[in-house]
C-alpha positions in Angstrom: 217.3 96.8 152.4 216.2 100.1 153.1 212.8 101.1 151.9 211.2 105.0 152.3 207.1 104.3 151.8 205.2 107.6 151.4 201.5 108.0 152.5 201.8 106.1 155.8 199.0 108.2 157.2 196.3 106.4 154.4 194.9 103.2 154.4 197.7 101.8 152.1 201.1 102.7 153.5 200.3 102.2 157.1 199.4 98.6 155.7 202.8 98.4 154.0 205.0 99.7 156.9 203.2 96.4 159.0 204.1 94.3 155.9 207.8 95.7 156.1 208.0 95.4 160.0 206.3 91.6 159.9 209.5 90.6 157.5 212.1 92.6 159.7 212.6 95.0 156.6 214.2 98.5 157.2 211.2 100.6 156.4 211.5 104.5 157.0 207.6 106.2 156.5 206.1 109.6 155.4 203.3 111.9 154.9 202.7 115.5 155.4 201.8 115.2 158.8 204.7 116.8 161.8 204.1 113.6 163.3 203.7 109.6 162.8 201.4 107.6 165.3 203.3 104.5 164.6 202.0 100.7 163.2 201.0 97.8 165.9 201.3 94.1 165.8 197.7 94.0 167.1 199.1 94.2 171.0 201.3 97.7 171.0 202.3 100.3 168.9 205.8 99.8 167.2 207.6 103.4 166.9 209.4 103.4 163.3 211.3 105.7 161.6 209.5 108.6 160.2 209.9 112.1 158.1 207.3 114.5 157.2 207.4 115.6 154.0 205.1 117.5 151.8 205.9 115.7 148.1 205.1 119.2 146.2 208.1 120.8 147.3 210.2 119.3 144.9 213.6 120.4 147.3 212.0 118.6 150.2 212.1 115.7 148.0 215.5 116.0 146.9 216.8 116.2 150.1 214.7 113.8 151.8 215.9 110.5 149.4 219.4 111.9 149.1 219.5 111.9 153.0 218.1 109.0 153.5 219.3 107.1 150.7 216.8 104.3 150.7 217.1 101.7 148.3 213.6 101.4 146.7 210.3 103.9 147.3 207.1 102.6 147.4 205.3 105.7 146.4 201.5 105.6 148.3 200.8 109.2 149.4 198.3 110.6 146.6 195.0 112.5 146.1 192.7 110.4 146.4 189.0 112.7 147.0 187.8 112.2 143.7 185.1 114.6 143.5 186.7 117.0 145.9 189.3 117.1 142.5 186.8 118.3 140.1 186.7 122.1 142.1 188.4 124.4 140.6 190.3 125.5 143.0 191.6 122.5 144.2 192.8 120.8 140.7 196.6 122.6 140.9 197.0 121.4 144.1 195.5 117.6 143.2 198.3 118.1 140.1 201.0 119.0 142.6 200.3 116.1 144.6 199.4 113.7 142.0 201.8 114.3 139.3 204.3 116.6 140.5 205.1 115.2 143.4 205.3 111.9 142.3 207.5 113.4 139.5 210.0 114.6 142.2 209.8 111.5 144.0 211.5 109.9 140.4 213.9 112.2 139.5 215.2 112.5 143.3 215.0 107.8 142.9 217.0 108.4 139.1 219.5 110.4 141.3 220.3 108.2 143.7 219.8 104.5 141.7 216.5 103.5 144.1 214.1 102.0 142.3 210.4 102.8 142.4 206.7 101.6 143.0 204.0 103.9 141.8 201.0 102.9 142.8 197.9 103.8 140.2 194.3 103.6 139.8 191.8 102.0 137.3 190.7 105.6 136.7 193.3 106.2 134.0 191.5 104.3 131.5 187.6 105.3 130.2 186.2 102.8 131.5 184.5 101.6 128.8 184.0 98.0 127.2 183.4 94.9 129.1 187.3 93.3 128.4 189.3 93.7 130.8 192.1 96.2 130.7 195.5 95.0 130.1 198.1 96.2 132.2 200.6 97.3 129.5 197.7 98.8 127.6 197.8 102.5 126.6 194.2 103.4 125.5 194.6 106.3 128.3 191.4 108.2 128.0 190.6 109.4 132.0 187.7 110.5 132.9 187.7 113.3 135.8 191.1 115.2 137.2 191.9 112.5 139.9 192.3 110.0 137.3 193.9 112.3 134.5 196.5 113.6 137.2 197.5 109.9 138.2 197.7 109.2 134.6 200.4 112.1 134.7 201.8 110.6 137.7 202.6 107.5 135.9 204.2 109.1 133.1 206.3 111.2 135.0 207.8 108.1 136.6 208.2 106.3 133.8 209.8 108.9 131.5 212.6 109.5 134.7 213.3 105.7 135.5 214.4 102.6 134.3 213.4 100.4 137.7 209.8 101.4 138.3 206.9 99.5 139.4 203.7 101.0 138.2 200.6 99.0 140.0 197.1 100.1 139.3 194.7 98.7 141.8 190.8 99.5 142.6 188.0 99.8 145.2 190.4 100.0 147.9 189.5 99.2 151.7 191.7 99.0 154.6 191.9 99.7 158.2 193.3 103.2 158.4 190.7 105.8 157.2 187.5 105.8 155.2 186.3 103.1 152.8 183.4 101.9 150.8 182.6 99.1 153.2 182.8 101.5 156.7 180.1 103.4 155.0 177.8 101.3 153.7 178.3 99.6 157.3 177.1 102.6 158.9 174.3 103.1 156.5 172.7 99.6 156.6 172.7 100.6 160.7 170.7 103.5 160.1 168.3 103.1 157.1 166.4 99.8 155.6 167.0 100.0 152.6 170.0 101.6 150.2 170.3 101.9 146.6 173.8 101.0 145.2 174.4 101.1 141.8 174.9 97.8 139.7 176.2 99.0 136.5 179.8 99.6 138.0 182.1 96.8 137.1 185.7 95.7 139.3 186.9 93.9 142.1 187.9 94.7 145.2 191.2 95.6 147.0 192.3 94.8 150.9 195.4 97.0 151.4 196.8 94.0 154.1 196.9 91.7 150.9 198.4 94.6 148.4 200.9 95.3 151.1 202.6 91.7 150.9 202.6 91.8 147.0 203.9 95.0 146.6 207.0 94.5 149.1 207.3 90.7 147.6 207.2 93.3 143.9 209.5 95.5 145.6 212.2 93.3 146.4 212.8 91.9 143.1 214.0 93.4 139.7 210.8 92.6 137.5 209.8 95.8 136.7 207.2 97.5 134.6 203.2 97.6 134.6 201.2 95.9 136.6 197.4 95.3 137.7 196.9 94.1 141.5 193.5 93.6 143.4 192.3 90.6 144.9 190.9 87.5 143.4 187.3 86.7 143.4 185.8 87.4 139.8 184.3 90.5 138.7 181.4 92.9 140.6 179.2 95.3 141.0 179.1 98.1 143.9 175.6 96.4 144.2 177.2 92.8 144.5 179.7 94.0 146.9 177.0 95.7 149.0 174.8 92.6 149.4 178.3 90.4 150.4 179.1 93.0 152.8 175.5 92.7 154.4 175.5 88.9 154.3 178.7 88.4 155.9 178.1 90.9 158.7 174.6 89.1 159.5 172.6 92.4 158.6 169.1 92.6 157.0 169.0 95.6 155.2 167.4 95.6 151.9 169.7 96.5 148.7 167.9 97.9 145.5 170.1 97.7 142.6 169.6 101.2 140.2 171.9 102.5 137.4 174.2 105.1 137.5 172.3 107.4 135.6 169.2 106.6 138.3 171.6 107.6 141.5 172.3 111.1 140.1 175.4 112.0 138.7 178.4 113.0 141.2 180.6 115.6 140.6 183.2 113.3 139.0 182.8 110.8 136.2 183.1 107.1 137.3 184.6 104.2 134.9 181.8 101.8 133.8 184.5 99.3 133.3 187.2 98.7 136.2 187.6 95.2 134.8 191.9 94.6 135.8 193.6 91.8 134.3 195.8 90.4 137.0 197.8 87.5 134.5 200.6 89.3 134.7 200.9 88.9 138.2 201.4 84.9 137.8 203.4 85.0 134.5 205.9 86.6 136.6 206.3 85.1 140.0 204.0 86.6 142.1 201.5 85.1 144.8 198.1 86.4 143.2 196.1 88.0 146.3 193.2 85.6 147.9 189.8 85.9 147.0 187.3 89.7 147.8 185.1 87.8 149.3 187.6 85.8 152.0 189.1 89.5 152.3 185.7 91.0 153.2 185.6 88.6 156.1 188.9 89.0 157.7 188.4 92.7 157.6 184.8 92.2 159.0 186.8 90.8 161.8 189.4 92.8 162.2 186.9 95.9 162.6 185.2 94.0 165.2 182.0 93.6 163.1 181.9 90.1 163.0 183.6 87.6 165.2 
């Protein structure tokens, strides 16, 4: 099987082309960048295919995939600087990237029969309630242009194929770029207390554990919706702060405050990013191990903890 992942330069895809090298799976990457620094075993870099490709020319696209001719896409590369979306003069191009590209990406997968995994955000729904959201719900209500624009995404994919995947996943850390738990690392180092806000609701993701479901997801023919983070139960920023301090053996003091008491950032956040993961189970697939077992490996794997 021959599988094209986009985005290899973000936390996610580089994570997936490790999961596709692991199983000895053809995987071809790319991202906008001229060039590709490869994926490592944890002893060397391994050199793997590689095309840069910028997903808003829509005859890039085309030609890309019909080149190439993979069998599935597993569609990562996305805007993803939420508040950096709500200027002006960057929303066409977050649309370009967000929906348009990934609109190209499915009419170019239609063209040649390969199917293909969208990968989504929490952020199309309000973020409202306590329930969790169902993944086959359709109360889309987003609140700010990143999530409105991966809303589009998801619709452009679905109205062009038949063999999608459409995973929405949340608070996503990994080892390749910039995460939630890199910074509040840095800011416990340099201040003694930090105020986190508590009234934020979800669960985790570790793109090493997404990576394995989604090519397990990719290499079988149950399509549709789905929601995918790891196990754990349900948290606050606030809770994951104070986890994140525990396990790395660091003292610094976390004040829980509201939303409304941290100041309002340029984009809306969901109250509410509550996934429900069943679907996951009903259908075959391994669920992914627990946040908190997550937090640790990656505390290791950053060299924070030994």
């Amino acid at each position: 099987m021959k599988i094209l992942v986009t985005g290899v330069g973000g936390q996610l895809g580089h994570d997936v082309m490790n999961e596709l090298a692991k199983r000895g799976i053809e995987g071809i990457g790319s991202d906008i960048a001229p060039e590709y620094a490869g994926i490592s075993d944890g002893s060397a870099v391994i050199n793997m295919p590689y095309v840069s490709l910028d997903i808003t020319d829509a005859d890039a696209v085309d030609k890309a995939i019909t080149d190439i001719k993979p069998d599935a896409v597993i569609h990562c590369a996305a805007w993803t600087a939420v508040d950096l979306a709500e200027d002006e003069d960057k929303q066409d191009k977050v649309r370009a990237i967000n929906a348009g590209g990934s609109a190209s990406i499915a009419k170019a997968c239609k063209k040649i029969d390969a199917k293909m995994l969208y990968l989504s955000t929490d952020y199309v729904f309000d973020g409202q309630g306590t329930e969790a959201w169902e993944p086959d719900c359709k109360e889309y209500k987003p609140l700010n242009v990143y999530g409105q624009t991966k809303y589009e995404g998801e619709q452009a994919v679905a109205a062009a194929l038949e063999k999608y995947f459409i995973v929405r996943i949340a608070w996503v850390f990994g080892l390749n770029g910039k995460n939630f738990i890199k910074t509040m690392l840095n800011v416990g180092k340099t201040h003694d207390t930090v105020r986190v806000v508590n009234d934020q609701i979800g669960t985790p993701t570790y793109t090493y554990d997404l990576a394995r479901l989604l090519v397990d997801m990719i290499l079988t023919d149950k399509y549709g919706y789905y929601h995918a983070t790891n196990e754990g139960g349900f948290i606050s920023w606030y809770d994951f702060t104070c986890e994140i301090y525990k396990q790395a053996g660091m003292k610094t003091n976390v004040v829980p405050v509201t939303t409304a008491e941290y100041g309002l950032s340029k984009a809306a956040r969901p109250f509410n990013s509550r996934l429900d993961k069943s679907k996951l189970v009903r259908n075959g697939f391994e669920p992914l191990p627990t946040w908190q077992d997550a937090l640790g490996r990656y505390l290791r794997e950053i060299g924070e903890i030994q």
